[in-house]
C-alpha positions as a Python dict, from the first residue, in 0.01 Angstrom:
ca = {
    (1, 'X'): (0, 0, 0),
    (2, 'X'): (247, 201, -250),
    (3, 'X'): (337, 49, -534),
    (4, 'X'): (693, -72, -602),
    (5, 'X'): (836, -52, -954),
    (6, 'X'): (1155, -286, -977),
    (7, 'X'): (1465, -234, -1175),
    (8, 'X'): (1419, -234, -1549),
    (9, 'X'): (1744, -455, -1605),
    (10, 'X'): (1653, -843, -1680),
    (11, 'X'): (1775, -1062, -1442),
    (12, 'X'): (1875, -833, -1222),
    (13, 'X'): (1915, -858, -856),
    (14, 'X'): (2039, -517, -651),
    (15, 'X'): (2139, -506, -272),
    (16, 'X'): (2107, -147, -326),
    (17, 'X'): (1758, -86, -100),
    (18, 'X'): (1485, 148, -248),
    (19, 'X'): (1408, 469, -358),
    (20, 'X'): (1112, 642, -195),
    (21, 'X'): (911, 851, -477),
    (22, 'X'): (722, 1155, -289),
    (23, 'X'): (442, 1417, -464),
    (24, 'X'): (645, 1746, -449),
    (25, 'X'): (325, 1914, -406),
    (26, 'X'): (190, 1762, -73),
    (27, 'X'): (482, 1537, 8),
    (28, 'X'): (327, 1240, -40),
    (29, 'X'): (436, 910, -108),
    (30, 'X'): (395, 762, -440),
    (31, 'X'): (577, 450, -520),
    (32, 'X'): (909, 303, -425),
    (33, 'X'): (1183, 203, -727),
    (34, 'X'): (1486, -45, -663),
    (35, 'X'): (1799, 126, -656),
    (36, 'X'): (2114, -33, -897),
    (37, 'X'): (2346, -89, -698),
    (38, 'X'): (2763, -113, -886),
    (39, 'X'): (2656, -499, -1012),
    (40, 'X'): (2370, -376, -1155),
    (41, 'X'): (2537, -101, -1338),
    (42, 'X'): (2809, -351, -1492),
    (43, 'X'): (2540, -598, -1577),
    (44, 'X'): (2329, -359, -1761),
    (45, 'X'): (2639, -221, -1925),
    (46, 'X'): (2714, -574, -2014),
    (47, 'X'): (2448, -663, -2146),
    (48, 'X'): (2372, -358, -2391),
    (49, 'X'): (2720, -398, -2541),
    (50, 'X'): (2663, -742, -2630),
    (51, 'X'): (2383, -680, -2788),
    (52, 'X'): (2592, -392, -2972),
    (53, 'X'): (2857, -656, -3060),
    (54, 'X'): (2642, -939, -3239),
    (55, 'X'): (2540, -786, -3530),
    (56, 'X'): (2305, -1057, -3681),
    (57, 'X'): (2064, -1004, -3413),
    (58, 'X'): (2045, -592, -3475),
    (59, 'X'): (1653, -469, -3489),
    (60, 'X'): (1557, -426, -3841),
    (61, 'X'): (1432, -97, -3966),
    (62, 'X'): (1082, -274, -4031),
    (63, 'X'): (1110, -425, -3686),
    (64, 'X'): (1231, -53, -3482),
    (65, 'X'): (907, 103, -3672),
    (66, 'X'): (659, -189, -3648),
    (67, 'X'): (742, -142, -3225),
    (68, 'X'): (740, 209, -3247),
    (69, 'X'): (400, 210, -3404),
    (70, 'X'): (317, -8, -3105),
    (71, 'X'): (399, 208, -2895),
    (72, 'X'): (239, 493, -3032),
    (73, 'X'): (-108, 297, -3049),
    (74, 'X'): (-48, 205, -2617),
    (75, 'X'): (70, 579, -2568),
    (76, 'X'): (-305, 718, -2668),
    (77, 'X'): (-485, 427, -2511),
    (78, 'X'): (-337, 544, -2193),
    (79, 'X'): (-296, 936, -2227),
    (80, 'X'): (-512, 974, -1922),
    (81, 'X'): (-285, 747, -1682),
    (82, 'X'): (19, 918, -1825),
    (83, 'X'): (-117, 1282, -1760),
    (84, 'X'): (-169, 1223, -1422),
    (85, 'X'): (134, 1010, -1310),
    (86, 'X'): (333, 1292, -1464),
    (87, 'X'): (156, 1538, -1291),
    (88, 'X'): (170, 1374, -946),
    (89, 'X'): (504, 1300, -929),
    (90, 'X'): (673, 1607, -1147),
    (91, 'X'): (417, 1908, -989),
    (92, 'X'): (339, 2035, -1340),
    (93, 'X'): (-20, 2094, -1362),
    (94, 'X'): (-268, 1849, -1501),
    (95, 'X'): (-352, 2026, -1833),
    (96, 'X'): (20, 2075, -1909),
    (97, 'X'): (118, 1749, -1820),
    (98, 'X'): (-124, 1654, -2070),
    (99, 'X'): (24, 1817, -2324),
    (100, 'X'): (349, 1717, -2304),
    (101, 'X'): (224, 1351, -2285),
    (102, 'X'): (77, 1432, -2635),
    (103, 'X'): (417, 1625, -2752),
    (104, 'X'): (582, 1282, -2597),
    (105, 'X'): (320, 1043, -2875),
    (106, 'X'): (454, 1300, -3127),
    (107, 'X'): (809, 1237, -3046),
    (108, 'X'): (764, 943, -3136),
    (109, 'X'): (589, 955, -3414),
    (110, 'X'): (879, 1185, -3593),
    (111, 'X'): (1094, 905, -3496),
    (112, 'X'): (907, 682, -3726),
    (113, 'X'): (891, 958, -4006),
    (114, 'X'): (1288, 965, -3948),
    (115, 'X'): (1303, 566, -4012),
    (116, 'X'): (1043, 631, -4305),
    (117, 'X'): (1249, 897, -4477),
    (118, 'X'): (1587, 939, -4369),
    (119, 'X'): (1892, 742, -4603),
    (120, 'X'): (2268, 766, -4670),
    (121, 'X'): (2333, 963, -4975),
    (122, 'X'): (2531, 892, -5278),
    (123, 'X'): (2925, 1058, -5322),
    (124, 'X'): (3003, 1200, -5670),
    (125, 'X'): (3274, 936, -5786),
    (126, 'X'): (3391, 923, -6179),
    (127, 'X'): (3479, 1300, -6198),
    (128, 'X'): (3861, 1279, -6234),
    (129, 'X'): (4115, 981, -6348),
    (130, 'X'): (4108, 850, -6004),
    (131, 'X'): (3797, 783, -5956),
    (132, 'X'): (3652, 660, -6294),
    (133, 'X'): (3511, 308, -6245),
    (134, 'X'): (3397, 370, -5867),
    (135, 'X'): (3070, 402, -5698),
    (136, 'X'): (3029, 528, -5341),
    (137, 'X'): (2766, 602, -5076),
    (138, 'X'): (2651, 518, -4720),
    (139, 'X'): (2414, 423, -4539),
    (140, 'X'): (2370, 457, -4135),
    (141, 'X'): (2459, 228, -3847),
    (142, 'X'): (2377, 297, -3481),
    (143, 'X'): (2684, 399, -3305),
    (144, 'X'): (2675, 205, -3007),
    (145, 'X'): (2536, 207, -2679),
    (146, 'X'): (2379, 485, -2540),
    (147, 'X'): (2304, 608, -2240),
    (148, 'X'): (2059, 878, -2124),
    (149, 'X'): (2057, 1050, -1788),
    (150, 'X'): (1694, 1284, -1811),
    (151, 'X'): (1547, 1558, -1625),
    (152, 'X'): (1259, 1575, -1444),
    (153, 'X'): (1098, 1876, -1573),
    (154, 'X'): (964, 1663, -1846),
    (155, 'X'): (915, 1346, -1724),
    (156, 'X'): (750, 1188, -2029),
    (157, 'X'): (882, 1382, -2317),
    (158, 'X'): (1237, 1395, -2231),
    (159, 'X'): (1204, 1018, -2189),
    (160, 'X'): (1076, 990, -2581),
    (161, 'X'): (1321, 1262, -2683),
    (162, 'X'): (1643, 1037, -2533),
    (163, 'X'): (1464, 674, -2569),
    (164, 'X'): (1298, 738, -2882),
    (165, 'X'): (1566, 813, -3139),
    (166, 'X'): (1813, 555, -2951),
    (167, 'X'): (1553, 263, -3037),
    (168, 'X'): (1474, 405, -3386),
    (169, 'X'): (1863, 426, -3450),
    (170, 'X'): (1874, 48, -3360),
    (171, 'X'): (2098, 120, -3058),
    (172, 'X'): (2079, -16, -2708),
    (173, 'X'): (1978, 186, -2410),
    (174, 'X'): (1978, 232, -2106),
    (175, 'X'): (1817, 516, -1935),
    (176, 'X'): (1857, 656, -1574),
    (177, 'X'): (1578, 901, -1505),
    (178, 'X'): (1562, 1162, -1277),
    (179, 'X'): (1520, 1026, -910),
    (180, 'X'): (1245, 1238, -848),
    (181, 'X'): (1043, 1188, -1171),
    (182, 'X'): (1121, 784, -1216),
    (183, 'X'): (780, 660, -1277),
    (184, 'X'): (696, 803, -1578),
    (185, 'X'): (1051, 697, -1731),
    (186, 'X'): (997, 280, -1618),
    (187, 'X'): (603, 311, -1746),
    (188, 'X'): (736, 412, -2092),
    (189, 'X'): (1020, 154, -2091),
    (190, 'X'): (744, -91, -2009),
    (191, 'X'): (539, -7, -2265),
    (192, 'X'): (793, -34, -2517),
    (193, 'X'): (825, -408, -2339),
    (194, 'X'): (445, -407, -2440),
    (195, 'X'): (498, -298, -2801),
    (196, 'X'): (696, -579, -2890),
    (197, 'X'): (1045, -413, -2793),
    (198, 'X'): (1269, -691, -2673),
    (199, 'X'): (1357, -585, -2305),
    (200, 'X'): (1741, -636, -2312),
    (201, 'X'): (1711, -335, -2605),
    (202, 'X'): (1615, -62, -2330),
    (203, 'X'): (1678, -136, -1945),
    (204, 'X'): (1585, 156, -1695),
    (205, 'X'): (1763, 261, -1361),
    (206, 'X'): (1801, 489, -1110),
    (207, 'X'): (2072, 492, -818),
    (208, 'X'): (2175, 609, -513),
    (209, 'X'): (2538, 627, -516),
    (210, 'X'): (2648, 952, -762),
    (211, 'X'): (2960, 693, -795),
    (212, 'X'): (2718, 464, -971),
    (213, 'X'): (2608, 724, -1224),
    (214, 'X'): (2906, 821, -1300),
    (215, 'X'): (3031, 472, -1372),
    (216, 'X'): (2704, 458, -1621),
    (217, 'X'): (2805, 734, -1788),
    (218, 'X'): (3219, 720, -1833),
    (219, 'X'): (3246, 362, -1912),
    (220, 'X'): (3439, 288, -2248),
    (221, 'X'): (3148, 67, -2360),
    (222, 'X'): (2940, 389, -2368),
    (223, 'X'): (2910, 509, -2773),
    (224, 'X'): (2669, 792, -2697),
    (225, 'X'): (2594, 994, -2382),
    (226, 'X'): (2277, 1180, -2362),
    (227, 'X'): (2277, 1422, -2024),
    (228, 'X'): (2000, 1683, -1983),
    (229, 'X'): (1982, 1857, -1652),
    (230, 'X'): (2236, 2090, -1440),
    (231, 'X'): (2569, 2237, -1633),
    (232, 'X'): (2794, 2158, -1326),
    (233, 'X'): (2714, 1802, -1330),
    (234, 'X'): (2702, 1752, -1734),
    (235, 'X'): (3038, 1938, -1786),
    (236, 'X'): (3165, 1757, -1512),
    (237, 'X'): (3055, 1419, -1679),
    (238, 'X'): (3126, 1526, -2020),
    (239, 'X'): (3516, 1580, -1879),
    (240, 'X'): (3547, 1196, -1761),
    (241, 'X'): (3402, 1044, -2056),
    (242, 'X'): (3591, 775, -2214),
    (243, 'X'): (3778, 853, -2518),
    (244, 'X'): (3581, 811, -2853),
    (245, 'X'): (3219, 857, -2645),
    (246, 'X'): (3016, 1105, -2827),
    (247, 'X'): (2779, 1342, -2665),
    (248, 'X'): (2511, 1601, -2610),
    (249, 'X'): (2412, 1777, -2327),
    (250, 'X'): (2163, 2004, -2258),
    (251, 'X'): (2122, 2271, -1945),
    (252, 'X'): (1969, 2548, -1840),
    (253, 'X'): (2015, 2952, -1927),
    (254, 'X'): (1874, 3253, -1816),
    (255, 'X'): (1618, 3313, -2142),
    (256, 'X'): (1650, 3685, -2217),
    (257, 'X'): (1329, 3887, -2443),
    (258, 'X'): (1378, 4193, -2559),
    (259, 'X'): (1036, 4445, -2613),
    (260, 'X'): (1056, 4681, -2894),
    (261, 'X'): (921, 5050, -2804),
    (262, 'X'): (692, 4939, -3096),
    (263, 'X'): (549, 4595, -2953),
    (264, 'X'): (183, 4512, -2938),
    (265, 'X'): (220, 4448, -2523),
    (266, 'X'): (-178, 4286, -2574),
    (267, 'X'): (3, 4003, -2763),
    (268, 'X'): (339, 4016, -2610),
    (269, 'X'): (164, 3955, -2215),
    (270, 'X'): (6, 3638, -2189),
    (271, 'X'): (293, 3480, -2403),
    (272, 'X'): (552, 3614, -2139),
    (273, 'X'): (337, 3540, -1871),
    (274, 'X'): (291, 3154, -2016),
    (275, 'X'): (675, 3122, -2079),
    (276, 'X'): (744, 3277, -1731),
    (277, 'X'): (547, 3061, -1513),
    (278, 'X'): (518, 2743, -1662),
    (279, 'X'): (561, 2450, -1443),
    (280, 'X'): (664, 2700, -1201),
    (281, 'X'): (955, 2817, -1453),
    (282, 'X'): (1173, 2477, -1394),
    (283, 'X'): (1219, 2527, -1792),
    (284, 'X'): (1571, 2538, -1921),
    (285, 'X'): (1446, 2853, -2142),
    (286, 'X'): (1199, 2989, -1943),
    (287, 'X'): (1103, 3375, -1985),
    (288, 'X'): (1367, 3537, -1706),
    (289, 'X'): (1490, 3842, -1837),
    (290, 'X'): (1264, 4096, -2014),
    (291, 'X'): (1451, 4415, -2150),
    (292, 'X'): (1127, 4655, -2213),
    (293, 'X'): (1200, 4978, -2355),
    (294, 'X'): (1145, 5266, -2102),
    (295, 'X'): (834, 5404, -2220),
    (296, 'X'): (658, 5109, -2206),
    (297, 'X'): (840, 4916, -1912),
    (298, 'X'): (603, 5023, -1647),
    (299, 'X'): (313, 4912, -1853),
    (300, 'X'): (478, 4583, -1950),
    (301, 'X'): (579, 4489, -1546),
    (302, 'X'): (283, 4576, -1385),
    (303, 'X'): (26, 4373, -1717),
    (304, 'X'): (264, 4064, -1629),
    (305, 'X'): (228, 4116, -1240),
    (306, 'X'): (-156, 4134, -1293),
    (307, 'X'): (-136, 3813, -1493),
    (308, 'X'): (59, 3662, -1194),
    (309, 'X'): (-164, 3720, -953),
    (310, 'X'): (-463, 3576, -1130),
    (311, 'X'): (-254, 3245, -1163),
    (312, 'X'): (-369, 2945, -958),
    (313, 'X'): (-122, 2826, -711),
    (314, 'X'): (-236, 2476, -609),
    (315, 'X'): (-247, 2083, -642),
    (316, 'X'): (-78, 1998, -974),
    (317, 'X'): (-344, 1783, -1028),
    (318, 'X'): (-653, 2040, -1039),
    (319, 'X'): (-773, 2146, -1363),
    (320, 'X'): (-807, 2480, -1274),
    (321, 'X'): (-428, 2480, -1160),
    (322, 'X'): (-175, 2739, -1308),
    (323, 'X'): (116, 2741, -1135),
    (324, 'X'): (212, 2352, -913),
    (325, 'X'): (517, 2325, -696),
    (326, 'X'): (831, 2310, -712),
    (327, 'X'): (1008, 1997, -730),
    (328, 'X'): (1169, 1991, -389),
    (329, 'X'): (1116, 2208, -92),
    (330, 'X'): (1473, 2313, -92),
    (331, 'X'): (1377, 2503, -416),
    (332, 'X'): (1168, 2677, -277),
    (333, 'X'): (1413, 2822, 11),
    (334, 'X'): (1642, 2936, -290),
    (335, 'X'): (1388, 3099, -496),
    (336, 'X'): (1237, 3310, -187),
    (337, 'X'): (1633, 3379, -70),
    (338, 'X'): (1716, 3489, -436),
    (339, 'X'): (1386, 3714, -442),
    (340, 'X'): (1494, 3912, -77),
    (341, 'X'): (1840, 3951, -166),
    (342, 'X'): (1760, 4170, -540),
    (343, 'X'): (1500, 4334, -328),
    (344, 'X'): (1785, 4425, -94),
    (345, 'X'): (1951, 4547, -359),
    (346, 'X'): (1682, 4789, -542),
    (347, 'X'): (1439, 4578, -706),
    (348, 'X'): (1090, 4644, -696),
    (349, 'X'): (849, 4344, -616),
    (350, 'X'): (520, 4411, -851),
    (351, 'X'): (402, 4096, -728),
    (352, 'X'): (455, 3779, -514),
    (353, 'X'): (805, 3737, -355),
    (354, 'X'): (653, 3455, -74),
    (355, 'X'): (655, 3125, -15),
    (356, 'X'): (249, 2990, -63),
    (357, 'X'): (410, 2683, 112),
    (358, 'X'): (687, 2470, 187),
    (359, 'X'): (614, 2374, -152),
    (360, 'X'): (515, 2645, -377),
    (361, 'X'): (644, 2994, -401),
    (362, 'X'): (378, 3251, -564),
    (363, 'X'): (412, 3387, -922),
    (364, 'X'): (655, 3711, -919),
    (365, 'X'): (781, 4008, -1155),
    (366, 'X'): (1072, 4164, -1027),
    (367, 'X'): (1122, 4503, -1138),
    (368, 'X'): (1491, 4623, -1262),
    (369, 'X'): (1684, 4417, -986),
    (370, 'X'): (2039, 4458, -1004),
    (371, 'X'): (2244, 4318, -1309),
    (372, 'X'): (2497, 4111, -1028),
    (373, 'X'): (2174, 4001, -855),
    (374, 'X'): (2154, 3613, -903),
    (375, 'X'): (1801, 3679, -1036),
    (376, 'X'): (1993, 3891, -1329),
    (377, 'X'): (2289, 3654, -1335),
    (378, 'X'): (2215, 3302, -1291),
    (379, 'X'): (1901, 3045, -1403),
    (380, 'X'): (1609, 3096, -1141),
    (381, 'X'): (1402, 2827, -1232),
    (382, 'X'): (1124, 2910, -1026),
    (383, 'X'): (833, 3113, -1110),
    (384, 'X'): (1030, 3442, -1099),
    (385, 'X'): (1041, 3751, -1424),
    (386, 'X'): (1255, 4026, -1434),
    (387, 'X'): (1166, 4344, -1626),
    (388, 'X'): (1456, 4543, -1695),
    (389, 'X'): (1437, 4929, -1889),
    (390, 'X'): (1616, 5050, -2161),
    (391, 'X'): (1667, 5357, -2370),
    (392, 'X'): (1891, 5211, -2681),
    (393, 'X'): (1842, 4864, -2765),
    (394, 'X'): (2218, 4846, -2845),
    (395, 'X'): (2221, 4840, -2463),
    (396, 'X'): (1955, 4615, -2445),
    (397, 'X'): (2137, 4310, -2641),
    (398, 'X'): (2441, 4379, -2504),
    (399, 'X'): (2281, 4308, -2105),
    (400, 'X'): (2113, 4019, -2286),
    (401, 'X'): (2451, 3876, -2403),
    (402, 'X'): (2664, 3939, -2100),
    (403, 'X'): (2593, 3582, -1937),
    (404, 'X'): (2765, 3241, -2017),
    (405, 'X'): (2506, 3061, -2127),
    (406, 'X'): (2313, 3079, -2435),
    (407, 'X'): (2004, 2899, -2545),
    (408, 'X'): (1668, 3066, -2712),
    (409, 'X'): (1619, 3467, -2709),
    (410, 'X'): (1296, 3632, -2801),
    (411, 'X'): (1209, 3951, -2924),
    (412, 'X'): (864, 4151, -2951),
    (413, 'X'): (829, 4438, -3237),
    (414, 'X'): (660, 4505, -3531),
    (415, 'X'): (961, 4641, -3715),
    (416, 'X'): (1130, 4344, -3952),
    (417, 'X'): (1440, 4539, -3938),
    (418, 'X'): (1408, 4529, -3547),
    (419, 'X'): (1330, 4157, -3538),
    (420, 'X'): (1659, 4107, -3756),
    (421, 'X'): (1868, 4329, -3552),
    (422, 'X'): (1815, 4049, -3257),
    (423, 'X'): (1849, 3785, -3461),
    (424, 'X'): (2164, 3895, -3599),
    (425, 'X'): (2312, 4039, -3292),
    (426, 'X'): (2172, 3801, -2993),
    (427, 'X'): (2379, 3531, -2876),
    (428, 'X'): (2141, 3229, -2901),
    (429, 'X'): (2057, 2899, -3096),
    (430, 'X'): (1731, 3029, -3187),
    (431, 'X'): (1557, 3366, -3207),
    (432, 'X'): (1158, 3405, -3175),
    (433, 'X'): (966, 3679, -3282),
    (434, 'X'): (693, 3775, -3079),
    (435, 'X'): (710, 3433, -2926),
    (436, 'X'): (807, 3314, -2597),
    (437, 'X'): (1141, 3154, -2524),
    (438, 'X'): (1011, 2836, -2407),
    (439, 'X'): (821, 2804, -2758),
    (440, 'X'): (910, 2471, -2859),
    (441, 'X'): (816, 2206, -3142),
    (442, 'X'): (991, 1836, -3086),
    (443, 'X'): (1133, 1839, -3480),
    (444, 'X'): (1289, 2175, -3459),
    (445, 'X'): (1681, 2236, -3343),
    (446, 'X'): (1701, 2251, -2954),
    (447, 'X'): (2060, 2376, -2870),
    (448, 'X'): (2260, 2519, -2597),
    (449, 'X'): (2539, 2709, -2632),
    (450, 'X'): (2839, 2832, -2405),
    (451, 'X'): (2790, 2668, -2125),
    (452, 'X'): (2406, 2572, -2163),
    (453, 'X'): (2503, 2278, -2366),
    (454, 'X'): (2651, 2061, -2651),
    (455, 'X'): (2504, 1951, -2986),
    (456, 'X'): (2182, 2040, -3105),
    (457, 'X'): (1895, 1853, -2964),
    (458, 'X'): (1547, 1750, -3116),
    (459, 'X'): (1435, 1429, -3262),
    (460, 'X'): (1580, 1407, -3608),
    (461, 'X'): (1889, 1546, -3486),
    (462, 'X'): (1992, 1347, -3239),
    (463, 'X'): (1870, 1035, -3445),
    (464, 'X'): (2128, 1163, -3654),
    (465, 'X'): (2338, 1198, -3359),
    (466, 'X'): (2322, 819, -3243),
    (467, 'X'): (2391, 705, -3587),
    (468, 'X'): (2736, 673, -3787),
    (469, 'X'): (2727, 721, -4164),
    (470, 'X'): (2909, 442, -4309),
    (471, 'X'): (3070, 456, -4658),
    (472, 'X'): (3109, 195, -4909),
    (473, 'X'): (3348, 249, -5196),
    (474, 'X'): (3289, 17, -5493),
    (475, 'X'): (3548, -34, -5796),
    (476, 'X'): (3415, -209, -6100),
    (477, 'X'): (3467, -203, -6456),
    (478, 'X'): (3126, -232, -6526),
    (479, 'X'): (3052, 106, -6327),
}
């Protein structure tokens, strides 16, 4: 018998049915979730905001770490369980699963540093007429309610990247994961239950009425809105938000590298490989787009198309398991139907290009497909690189800038000026030198720009983001 997880929402009674959570890898059922149905929604609302209202009950800073530390302790006890729930229900292999689960402790654990280190600051008063006899500086409030709608590409991290900085800000939450990747969301949630974390503090839901989202998401009571997953729907939400509602939202791009004519291609490989094809390239900056520079492009496509065919193409949770599913089999038809249609149009297949299964689609390096092929123009996430030559890397950035999105560029060379020629001239948030584009560290800025996204992602930023700095002006003759 599955199990059934119920709705993370005290007292909270749905006539909204279940949601049926299936392996993407074999199709197999996993657990069932209670769906919120519109009551649900204004009761969780409800109750977050009231929280929000009554000050003299806010979580102390002592209080948000002491739980924090909690749950940091319950996280590694249970590192195992977590590895392979995220695994089974997201597709992404075992042994990266179980890295992210350890990124995910991490996450938290910079939320603590934030609460250990991070203060107001003092403003410079006494420095004209006006201002003799004053003192003034601030100190940080939460700003209200949030409410995070998460991926499920990362099923655990994202969860302590939106959850995380919300509790160590001292604001309510309420978080609706992805309603393929739930599990891993509501076994967080309840161990923050475990850790001492008063349950009306952070209530978890999932629907099955987009109305019902959307109602989450645009209410007035909403201080902070936290959306990471497709552009069309997080614009679109971003649009209806009530006025004053602050946000961030983070989507997807179409990660472009650029390879000197003086790269070391023995380093550059595996790490474009890696970044290409992890979790089957359902990564918001996954490698995509790989400008190579002629003399060297032949090399570079056909070393990444031997890497791709050594990957393992199998059940997420195998250790020896490269490359898992994708999350849905419709995915799959896209990904093969984008493949055919740049071959149509010129490209060269090195490798791959089939389905394995209704499931999983094989590792492939496309060779110079067509710059209006949706492979060129638009996020594949799927396991799909596209090596593109060049003679002037003028050209190069240029291609690399013509989309609308903009996230994390990468460059290979061994020429400084080179490596500051992209970072001056490519359009992105963050520039890595011979580095992937999916390199990632949970402090660091994480920002889309154009349409990929709003605000600048990361732990200590978007603690900062769910705060308000408050000011206190102080006039006194004995200043």
């Amino acid at each position: 018998m599955i199990r059934h997880f119920e709705l993370l929402v005290p007292g909270a009674q749905s006539t909204a049915g279940r949601l049926m959570v299936s392996a993407p890898f074999d199709g197999a059922d996993i657990a069932s979730v209670g769906a919120a149905d519109a009551a649900v929604v204004e009761q969780a609302l409800d109750t977050a905001y009231r929280l929000y209202r009554n000050r003299k009950h806010w979580l102390s800073r002592a209080q948000r770490i002491g739980i924090l530390q909690n749950l940091v302790r319950l996280m590694q006890d249970k590192i195992e369980l977590l590895s392979i729930e995220a695994a089974r229900e997201g597709g992404k292999p075992y042994t990266d699963s179980k890295v992210e689960v350890i990124r995910a402790i991490d996450s938290i654990q910079i939320c603590i540093d934030c609460l250990r280190t991070e203060a107001g600051h003092e403003i410079p008063m006494g420095v004209n007429a006006a201002s003799e006899q004053h003192v003034a500086f601030t100190r940080h409030e939460p700003i209200g309610v949030v409410v995070a709608v998460s991926a499920f590409n990362h099923p655990v991290n994202l969860i302590a990247h939106q959850v995380g900085p919300a509790i160590a800000a001292g604001c309510p939450v309420i978080v609706k994961p992805a309603e393929d990747t739930p599990l891993s969301c509501f076994r967080m949630v309840q161990l923050l239950y475990e850790a001492g974390l008063p349950e009306p503090w952070c209530q978890a839901l999932v629907v099955n009425d987009i109305d019902h989202a959307s109602k989450l998401a645009t209410d007035p009571r909403v201080g902070f809105f936290s959306f990471i997953g497709s552009a069309r729907v997080g614009w679109m939400l971003r649009s209806r938000l009530a006025p004053g509602t602050r946000c961030a939202l983070e989507h997807g791009g179409a990660a472009p590298v650029i390879i000197s004519d003086d790269a070391d291609l023995e380093e550059a490989l595996p790490r474009l490989a890696k970044g290409g094809m992890y979790h089957a390239g359902q990564v918001c900056v996954s490698v995509q787009r790989v400008f190579c520079h002629e003399s060297m492009a032949r090399e570079l496509a056909a070393g990444l198309a031997a890497l791709a065919q050594a990957m393992t193409v199998d059940d997420p949770l195998l250790p020896e398991t490269d490359v898992g599913p994708l999350i849905r089999p419709a995915e799959v038809v896209r990904v093969g139907e984008w493949v055919e249609q740049a071959i149509d149009a010129g490209a060269e297949c090195l490798c791959g290009g089939q389905a394995v299964s209704e499931t999983c689609y094989e590792p492939t390096v496309l060779y110079n497909p067509p710059d209006d092929a949706k492979v060129s123009c638009q996020e594949i996430f799927g396991p799909v690189i596209c090596v593109y030559p060049y003679s002037d890397i003028q050209d190069a950035i240029a291609r690399a800038n013509a989309l609308p999105y903009s996230f994390q560029a990468a460059v290979f060379t061994r020429d400084i000026h080179t490596a500051m020629l992209a970072y001056q001239q490519l359009d992105a948030s963050a520039v890595l030198v011979n580095e992937h584009t999916a390199f990632r560290v949970d402090w660091m800025p994480f920002a889309g720009l154009k349409q990929s996204g709003l605000g600048i992602g990361g732990i200590p930023y978007t603690y900062q983001d769910m705060q308000v700095e408050k000011m206190l002006v102080l006039n006194s003759p004995a200043v």
